[in-house]
C-alpha positions in Angstrom: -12.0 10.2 -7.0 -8.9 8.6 -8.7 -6.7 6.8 -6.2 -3.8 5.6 -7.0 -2.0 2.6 -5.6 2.0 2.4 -5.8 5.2 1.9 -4.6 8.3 3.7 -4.0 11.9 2.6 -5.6 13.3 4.1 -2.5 11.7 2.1 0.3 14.8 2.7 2.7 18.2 0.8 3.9 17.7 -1.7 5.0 14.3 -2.0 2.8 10.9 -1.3 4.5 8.9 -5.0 4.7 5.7 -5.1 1.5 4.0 -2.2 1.5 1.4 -0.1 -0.5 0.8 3.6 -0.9 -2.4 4.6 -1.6 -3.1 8.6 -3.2 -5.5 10.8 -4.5 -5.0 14.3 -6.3 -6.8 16.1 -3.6 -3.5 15.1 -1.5 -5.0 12.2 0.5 -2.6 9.7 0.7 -2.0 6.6 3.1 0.3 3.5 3.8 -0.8 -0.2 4.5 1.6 -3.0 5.6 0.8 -6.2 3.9 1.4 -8.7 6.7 0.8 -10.3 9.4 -2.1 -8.5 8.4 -3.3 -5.7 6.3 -3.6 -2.7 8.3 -2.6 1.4 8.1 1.1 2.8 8.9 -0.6 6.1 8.2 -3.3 7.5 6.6 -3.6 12.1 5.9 -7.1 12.2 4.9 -9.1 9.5 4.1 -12.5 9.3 6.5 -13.2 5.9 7.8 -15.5 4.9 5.3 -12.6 5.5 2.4 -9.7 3.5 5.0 -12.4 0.6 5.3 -12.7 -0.1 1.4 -8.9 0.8 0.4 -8.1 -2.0 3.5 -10.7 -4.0 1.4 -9.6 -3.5 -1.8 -6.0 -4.4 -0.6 -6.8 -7.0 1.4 -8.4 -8.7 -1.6 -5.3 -7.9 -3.9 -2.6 -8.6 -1.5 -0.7 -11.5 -3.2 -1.2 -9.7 -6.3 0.8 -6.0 -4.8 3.3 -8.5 -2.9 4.0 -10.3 -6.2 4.4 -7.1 -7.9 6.4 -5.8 -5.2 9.2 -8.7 -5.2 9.1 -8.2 -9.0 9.6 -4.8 -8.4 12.5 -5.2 -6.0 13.7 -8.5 -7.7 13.8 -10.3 -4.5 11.5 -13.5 -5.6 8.7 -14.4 -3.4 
């Protein structure tokens, strides 16, 4: 399975806090807040084994997606 981990340019007004979005072709797709502390805004599809190690995989990446996020948004860290 290829996921794919993203964000949007259009993350609302006023602008949603850090965020990832996590998808997979077979239209699985999910959203994690960063902070206080990583965890699901929604998930369509993923079992609980597949949320555990996506919240893992983000959770061990975190200051790497929020870093790419501000430099995505150019708001600085």
């Amino acid at each position: 399975m290829g996921f794919r981990f993203h964000v949007f340019s259009n993350e609302g007004d006023p602008r949603e806090p850090p965020h990832i979005h996590v998808v997979v072709k077979d239209g699985s797709d999910a959203k994690l807040w960063l902070y206080p502390e990583v965890h699901y805004a929604d998930n369509t599809g993923f079992d609980a084994r597949t949320q555990r190690w996506i919240a893992g995989v983000v959770e061990a990446r975190r200051d790497e997606i929020e870093g790419a996020w501000h430099d995505h948004f150019g708001t600085g860290a």
